[in-house]
C-alpha positions as CSV (number, residue, x, y, z in Angstrom):
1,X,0.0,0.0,0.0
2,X,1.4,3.3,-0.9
3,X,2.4,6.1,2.0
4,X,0.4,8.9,2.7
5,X,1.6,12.7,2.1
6,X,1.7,14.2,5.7
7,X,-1.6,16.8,5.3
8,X,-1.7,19.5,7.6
9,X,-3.1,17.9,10.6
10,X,-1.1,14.4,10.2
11,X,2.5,14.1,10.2
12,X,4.3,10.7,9.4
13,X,4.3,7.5,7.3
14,X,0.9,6.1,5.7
15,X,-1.8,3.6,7.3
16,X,-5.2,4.0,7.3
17,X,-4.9,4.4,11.0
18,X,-3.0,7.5,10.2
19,X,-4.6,9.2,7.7
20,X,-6.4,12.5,8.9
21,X,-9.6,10.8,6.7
22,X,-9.6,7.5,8.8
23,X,-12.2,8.3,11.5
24,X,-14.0,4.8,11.4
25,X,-12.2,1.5,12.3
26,X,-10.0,-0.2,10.1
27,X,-10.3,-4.1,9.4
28,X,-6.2,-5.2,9.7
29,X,-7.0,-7.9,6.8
30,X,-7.6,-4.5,4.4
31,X,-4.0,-3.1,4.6
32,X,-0.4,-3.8,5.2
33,X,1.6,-2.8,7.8
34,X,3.9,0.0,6.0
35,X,7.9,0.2,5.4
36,X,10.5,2.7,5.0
37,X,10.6,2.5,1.3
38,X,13.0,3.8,-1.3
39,X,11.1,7.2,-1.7
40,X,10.9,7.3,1.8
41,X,14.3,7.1,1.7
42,X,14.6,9.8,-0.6
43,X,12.5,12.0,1.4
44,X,14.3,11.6,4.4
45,X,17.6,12.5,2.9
46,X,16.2,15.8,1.0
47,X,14.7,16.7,4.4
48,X,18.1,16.6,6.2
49,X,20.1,18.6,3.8
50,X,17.0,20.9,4.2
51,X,17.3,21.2,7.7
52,X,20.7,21.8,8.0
53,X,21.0,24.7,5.5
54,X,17.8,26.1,7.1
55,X,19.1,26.0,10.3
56,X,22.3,27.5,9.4
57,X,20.8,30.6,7.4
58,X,18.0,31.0,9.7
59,X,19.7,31.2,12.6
60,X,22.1,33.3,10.5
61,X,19.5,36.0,10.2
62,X,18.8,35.9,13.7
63,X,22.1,36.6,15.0
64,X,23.0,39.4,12.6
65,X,19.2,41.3,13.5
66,X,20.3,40.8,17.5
67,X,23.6,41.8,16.9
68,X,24.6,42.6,14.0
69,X,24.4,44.9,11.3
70,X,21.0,43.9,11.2
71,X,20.5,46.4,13.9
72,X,20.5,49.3,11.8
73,X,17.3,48.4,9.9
74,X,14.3,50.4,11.0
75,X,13.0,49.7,14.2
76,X,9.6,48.5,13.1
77,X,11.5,46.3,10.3
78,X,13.7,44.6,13.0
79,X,10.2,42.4,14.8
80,X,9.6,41.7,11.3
81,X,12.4,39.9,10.1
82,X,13.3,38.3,13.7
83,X,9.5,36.7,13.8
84,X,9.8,35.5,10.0
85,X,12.9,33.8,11.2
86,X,12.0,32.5,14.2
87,X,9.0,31.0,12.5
88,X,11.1,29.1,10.1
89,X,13.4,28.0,12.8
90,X,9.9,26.5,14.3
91,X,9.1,24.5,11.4
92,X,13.0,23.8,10.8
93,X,13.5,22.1,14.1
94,X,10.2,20.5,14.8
95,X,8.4,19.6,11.6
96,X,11.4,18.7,9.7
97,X,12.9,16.5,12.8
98,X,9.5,14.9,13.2
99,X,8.8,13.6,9.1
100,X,11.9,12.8,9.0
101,X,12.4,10.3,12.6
102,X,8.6,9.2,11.8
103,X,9.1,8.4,8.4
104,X,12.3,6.6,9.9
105,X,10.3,4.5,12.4
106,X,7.0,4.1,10.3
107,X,4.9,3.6,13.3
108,X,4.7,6.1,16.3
109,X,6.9,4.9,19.5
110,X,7.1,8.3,21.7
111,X,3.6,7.8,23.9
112,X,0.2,10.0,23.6
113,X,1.9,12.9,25.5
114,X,4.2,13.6,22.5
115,X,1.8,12.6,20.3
116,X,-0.6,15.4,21.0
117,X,2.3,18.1,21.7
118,X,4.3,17.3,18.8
119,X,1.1,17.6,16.6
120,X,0.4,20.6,18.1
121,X,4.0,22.2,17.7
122,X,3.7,21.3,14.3
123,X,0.7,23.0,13.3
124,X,1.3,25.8,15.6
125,X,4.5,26.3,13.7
126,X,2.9,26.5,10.1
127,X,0.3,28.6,11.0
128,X,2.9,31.0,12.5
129,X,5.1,30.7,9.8
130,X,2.1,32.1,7.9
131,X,0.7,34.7,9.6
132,X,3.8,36.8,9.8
133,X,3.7,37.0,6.4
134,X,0.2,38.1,6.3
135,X,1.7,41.0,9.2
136,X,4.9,41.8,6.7
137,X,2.1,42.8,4.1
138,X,0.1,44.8,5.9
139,X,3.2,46.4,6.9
140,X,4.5,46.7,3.2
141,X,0.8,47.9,2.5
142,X,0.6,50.9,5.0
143,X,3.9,52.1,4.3
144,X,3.2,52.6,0.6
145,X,-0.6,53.7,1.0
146,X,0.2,55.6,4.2
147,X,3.8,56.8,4.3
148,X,2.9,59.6,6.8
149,X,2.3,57.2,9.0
150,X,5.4,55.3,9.6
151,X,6.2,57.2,13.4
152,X,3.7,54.6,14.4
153,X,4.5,51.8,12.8
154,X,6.8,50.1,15.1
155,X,3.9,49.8,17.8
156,X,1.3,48.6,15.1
157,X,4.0,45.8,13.9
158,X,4.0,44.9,17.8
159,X,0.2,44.8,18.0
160,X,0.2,42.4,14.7
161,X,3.3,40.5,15.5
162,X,1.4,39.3,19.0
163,X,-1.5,38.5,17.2
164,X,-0.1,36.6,15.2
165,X,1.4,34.5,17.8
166,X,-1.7,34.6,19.6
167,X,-3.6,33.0,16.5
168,X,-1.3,30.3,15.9
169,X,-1.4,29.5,19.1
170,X,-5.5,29.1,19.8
171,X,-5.9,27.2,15.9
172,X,-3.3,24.7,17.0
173,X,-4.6,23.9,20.1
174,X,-7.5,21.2,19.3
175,X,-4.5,19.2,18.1
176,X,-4.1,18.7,21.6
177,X,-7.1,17.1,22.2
178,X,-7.9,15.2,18.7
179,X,-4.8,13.1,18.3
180,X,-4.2,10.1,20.5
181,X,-1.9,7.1,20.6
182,X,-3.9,3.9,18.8
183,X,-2.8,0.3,18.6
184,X,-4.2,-1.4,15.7
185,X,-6.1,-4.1,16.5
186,X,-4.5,-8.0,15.0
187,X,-0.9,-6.6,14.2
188,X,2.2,-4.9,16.3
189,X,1.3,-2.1,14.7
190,X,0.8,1.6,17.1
191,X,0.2,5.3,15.2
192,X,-0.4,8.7,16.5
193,X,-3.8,9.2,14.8
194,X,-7.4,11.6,15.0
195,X,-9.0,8.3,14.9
196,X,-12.3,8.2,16.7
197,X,-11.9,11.9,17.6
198,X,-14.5,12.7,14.7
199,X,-17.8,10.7,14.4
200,X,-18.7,11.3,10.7
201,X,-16.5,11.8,7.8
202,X,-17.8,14.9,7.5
203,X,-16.3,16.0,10.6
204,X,-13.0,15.7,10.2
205,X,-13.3,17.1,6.2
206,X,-14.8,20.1,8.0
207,X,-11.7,20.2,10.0
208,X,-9.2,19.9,7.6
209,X,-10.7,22.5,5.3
210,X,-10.9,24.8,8.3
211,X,-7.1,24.9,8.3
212,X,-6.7,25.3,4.9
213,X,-8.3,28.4,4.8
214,X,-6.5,29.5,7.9
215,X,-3.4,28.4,6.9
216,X,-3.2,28.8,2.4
217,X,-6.4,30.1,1.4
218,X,-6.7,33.3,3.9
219,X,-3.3,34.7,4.2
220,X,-3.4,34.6,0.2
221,X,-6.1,36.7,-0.2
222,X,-4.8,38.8,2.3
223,X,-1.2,38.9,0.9
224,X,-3.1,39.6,-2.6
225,X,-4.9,42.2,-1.4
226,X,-2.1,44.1,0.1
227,X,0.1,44.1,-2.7
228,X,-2.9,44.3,-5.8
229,X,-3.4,47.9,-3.7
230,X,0.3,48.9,-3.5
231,X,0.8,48.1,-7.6
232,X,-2.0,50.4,-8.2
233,X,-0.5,53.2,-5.9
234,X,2.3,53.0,-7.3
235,X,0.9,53.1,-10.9
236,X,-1.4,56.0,-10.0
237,X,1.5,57.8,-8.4
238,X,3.7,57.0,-11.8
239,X,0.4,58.2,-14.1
240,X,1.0,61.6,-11.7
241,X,4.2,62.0,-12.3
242,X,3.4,61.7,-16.3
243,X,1.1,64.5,-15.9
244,X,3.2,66.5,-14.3
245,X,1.1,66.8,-10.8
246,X,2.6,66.9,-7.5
247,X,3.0,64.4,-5.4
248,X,5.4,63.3,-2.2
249,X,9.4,62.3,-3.0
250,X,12.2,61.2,-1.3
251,X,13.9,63.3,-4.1
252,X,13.9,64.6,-7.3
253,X,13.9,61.4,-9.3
254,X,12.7,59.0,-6.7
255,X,8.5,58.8,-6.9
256,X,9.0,56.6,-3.5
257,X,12.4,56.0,-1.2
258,X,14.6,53.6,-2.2
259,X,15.1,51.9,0.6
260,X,10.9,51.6,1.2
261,X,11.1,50.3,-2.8
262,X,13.9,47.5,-2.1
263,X,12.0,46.2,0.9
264,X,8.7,45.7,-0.8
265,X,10.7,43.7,-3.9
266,X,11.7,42.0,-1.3
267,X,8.6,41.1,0.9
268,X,6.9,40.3,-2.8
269,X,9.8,37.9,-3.7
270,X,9.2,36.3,-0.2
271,X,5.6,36.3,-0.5
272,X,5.8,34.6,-3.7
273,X,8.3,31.9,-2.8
274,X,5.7,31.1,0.0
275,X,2.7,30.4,-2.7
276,X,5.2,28.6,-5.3
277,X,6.3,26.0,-2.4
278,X,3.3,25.1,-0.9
279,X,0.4,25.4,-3.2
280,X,0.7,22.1,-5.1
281,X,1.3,20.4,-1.5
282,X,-2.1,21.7,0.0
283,X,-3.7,20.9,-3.9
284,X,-3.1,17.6,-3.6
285,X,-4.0,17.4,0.4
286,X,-7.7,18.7,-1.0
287,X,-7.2,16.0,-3.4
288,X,-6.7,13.3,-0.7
289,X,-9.7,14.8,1.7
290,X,-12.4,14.3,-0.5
291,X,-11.3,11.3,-2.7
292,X,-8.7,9.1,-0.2
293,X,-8.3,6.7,-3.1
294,X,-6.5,9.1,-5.4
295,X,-3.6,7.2,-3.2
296,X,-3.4,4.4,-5.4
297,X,-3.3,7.1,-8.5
298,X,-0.6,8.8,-7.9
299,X,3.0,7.3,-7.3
300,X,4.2,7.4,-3.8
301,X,7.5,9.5,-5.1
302,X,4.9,12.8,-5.7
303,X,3.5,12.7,-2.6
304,X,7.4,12.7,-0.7
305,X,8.5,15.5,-3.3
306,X,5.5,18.0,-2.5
307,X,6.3,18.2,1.1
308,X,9.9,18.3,0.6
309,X,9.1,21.4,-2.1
310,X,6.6,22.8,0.9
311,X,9.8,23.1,3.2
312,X,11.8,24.5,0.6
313,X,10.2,27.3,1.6
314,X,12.0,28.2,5.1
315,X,15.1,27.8,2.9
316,X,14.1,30.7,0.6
317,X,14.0,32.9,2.9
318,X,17.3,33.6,4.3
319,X,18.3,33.9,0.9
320,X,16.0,36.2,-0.4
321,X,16.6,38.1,3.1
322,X,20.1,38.2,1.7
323,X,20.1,39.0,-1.7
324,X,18.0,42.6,-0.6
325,X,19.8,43.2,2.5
326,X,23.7,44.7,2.5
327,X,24.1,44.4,6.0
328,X,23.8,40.5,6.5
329,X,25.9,39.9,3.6
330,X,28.4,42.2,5.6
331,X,27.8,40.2,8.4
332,X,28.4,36.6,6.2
333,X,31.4,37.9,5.1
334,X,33.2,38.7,8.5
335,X,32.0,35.5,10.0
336,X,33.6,33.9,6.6
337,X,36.8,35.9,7.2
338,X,36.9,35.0,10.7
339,X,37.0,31.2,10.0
340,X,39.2,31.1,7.0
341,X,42.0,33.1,8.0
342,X,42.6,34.1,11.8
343,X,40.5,33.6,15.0
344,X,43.0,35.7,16.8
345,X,41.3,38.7,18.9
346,X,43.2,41.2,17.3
347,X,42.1,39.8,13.8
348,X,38.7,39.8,14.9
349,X,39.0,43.5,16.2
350,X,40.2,44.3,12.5
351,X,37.0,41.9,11.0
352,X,34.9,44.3,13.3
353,X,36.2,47.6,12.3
354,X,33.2,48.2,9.3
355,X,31.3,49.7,12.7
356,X,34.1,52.3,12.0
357,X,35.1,54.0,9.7
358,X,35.6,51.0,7.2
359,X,31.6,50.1,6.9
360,X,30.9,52.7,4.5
361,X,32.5,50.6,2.0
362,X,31.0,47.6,3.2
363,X,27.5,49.8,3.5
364,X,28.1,51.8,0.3
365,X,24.7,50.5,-1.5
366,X,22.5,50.1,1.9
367,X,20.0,52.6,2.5
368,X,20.9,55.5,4.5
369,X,19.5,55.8,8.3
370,X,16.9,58.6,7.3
371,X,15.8,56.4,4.0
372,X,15.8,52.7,6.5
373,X,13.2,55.4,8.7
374,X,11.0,56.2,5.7
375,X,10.5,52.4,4.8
């Protein structure tokens, strides 16, 4: 029998027992106890080379925004990029640990405690992972729309940021309550399961869909909205400029700052890697809801593939955090230089000196302090 894709509210190898569609009992004659198979194999192994790089550039991130040159970014961009980082250290450390030992062991061996709190963690980490985004638009979205606004926006991040948290937090909780430990009845066989937490089909389809919406189908339409808006104030603001009326600058040739410009590429570029990764993973977990069968259409290779795509995500975006940011490729460099030459103090010292006067070279193309205000 093929393996299941992990959907949302399941994590780990197929069996019926497992399967967030599986509510009624299970006859042991019907199915076969499942292996670690060759694309389970794979899966595992493009999962750890995922984790590690996440975890390197992730945590990368956080240590330059802490103490870094990341510092100098505008106060309300700082929560930003610490929570967006945070959240993909989340689902680095405890959903990609998790498929990866589960799909190891096959069958669940860490008792009902962990059961329901890894579960939980999981799904608490995703929906996190999410909802910053959605806060990073609205951000991006009232600092184009309403740029007089911006002396406020460090406490308005705050206010989104912890209910954000706050969200992710209350959604993932029935996970606490729904999954169990369950032996299957005729074989050695014991999986961490929503079995008979749902009493209709229905139920648990209701369920699932719920967090679809919270999780893919909301924050789109949010992140959509935000930036459909900003493209058409910046093309009204252009179609102004053509007519030769007035309208706020940064300066002469710039219709908005530069540094408010690069950050919006770069929350769209973010934004974007987000819907690429994960839309064909959630597609194909409608797919499996409504018509469980479509199991024995597909080969077991997509299903491993599409969630290892899903967590390319928390790779991207370190990178992309990179690519638009001066200051932590400043800060790569020096921890570079550090390791491959001398780890002496006085080498370090001379590795530090860009908070001197050697970091305007190293700054040259970043955004000055009154344009990293602005955005």
């Amino acid at each position: 029998m093929p393996r299941n894709l992990s959907y949302l509210v399941t994590t780990g190898p197929y069996s019926p027992m497992n399967s967030s569609s599986s509510s009624q009992p299970t006859s042991a004659i019907d199915w076969e106890v499942p292996t670690f198979t060759r694309a389970a194999q794979f899966r595992v192994g493009a999962t750890l080379v995922l984790f590690l790089f996440a975890a390197v550039s992730n945590l990368a991130v956080v240590v330059s925004v802490v103490r870094g040159r990341g510092r100098r970014l505008a106060a309300h961009l700082r929560p930003l990029i610490l929570s967006l980082a945070v959240a993909d250290l989340m689902m680095t450390f405890i959903v990609m640990p998790l498929d990866m030992v589960w799909n190891v062991t096959v069958q669940w061996y860490a008792g009902d405690t962990m059961c329901k709190l890894l579960c939980f963690l999981k799904l608490f980490a995703m929906h996190s992972s999410a909802f910053i985004l959605v806060v990073i638009s609205l951000d991006r979205h009232h600092a184009i729309l309403h740029p007089l606004d911006s002396f406020d926006a460090n406490r308005r991040n705050k206010r989104m940021l912890l209910l954000a948290w706050s969200l992710s937090l209350l959604l993932a909780s029935p996970q606490l309550f729904i999954f169990r430990v369950i032996k299957a009845e005729g074989v050695d066989f014991t999986q961490c399961v929503t079995h008979g937490s749902f009493q209709e089909h229905w139920q648990e389809t209701v369920y699932n869909m719920f967090h679809f919406i919270t999780l893919y189908v909301f924050p789109l339409l949010v992140m959509s909205c935000c930036y459909i808006r900003i493209l058409v104030e910046i093309n009204r603001q252009i179609h102004k400029n053509k007519d030769g009326e007035s309208h706020l600058r940064r300066s002469g040739t710039d219709m908005i700052p530069k540094a408010r410009m690069k950050t919006l590429k770069m929350t769209i570029v973010i934004v974007l890697s987000f819907v690429v990764c994960w839309t064909p993973y959630y597609l194909l977990g409608i797919w499996y809801w409504f018509q469980p069968k479509m199991l024995k259409l597909t080969p077991e290779y997509v299903h491993h593939l599409l969630f290892v795509f899903g967590n390319l995500n928390t790779c991207c975006d370190p990178v992309i955090y990179g690519l638009y940011t001066p200051s932590f490729r400043a800060d790569l460099a020096v921890c570079w230089c550090c390791q491959r030459w001398d780890s002496s103090p006085r080498s370090l010292d001379r590795l530090s000196a860009p908070h001197g006067h050697h970091s305007a070279g190293a700054e040259s193309d970043a955004p000055s302090v009154d344009q990293q205000r602005s955005t």
